[in-house]
C-alpha positions in Angstrom: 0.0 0.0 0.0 1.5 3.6 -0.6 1.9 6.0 1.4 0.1 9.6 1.1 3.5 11.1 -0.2 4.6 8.1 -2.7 0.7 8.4 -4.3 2.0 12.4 -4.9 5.1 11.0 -6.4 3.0 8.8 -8.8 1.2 11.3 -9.5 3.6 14.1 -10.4 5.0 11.6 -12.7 2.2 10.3 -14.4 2.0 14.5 -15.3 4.8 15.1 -16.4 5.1 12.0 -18.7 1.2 13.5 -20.2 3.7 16.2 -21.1 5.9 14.2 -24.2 2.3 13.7 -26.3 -1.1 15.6 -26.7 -3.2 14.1 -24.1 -7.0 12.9 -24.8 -9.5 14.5 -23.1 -12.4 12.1 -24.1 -10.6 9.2 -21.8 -9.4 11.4 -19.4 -10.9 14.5 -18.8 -9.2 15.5 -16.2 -5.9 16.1 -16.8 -6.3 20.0 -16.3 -7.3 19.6 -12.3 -4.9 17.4 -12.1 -1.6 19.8 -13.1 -2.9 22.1 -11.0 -3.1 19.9 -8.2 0.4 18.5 -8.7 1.7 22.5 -9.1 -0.2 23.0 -5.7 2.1 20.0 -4.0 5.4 21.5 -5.0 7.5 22.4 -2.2 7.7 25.8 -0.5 10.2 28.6 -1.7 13.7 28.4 -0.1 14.8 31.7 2.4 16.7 34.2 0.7 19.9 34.6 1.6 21.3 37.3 3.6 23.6 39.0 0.3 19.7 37.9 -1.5 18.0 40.1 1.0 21.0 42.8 0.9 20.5 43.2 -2.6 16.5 43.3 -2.3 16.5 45.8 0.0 19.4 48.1 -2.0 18.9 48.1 -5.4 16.9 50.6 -5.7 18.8 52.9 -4.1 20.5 55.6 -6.6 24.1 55.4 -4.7 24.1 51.6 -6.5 22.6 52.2 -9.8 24.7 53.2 -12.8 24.0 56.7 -14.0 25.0 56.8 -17.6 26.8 55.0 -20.5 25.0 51.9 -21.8 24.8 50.4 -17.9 22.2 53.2 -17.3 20.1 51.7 -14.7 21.2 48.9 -13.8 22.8 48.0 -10.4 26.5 48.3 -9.6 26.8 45.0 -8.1 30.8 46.1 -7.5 29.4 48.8 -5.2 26.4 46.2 -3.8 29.6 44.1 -2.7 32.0 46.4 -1.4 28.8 48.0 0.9 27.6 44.2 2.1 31.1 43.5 3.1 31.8 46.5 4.9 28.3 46.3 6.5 29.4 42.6 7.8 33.0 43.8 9.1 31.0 45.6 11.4 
């Protein structure tokens, strides 16, 4: 008999392999619920990590944004590093 989490298993797989050909919805209709029941069993989002949250919480900021040239915009990682290291020394 299988447990609750090796039916899940099964099931994921049995979706994913309905993937590789055009399924038919007159024998099994279905197959829609059923993606969307496997999408709702994957597992939670993993933490950020601290330089993830440094970043998030920074890159807005103007002092770590590139002002001109064809960077305009985007963030100065350089700059991101140098401030998260300094900001950890302390």
């Amino acid at each position: 008999m299988p447990t609750p989490k090796e039916r899940e298993y099964y099931r994921m797989g049995f979706v994913d392999g309905m993937h590789y050909g055009k399924p038919d919805t007159k024998y099994m209709p279905n197959v829609k619920s059923m993606e969307e029941e496997v999408r709702s069993i994957r597992r939670p989002k993993r933490k950020l990590s601290p330089w993830n949250k440094f970043v998030k919480a920074n890159s807005k900021k103007p002092r770590f944004r590139y002002k001109s040239g064809a960077k305009r915009g985007k963030v100065n990682l350089k700059a991101l590093g140098v401030a998260y290291r300094k900001k950890k020394r302390r």
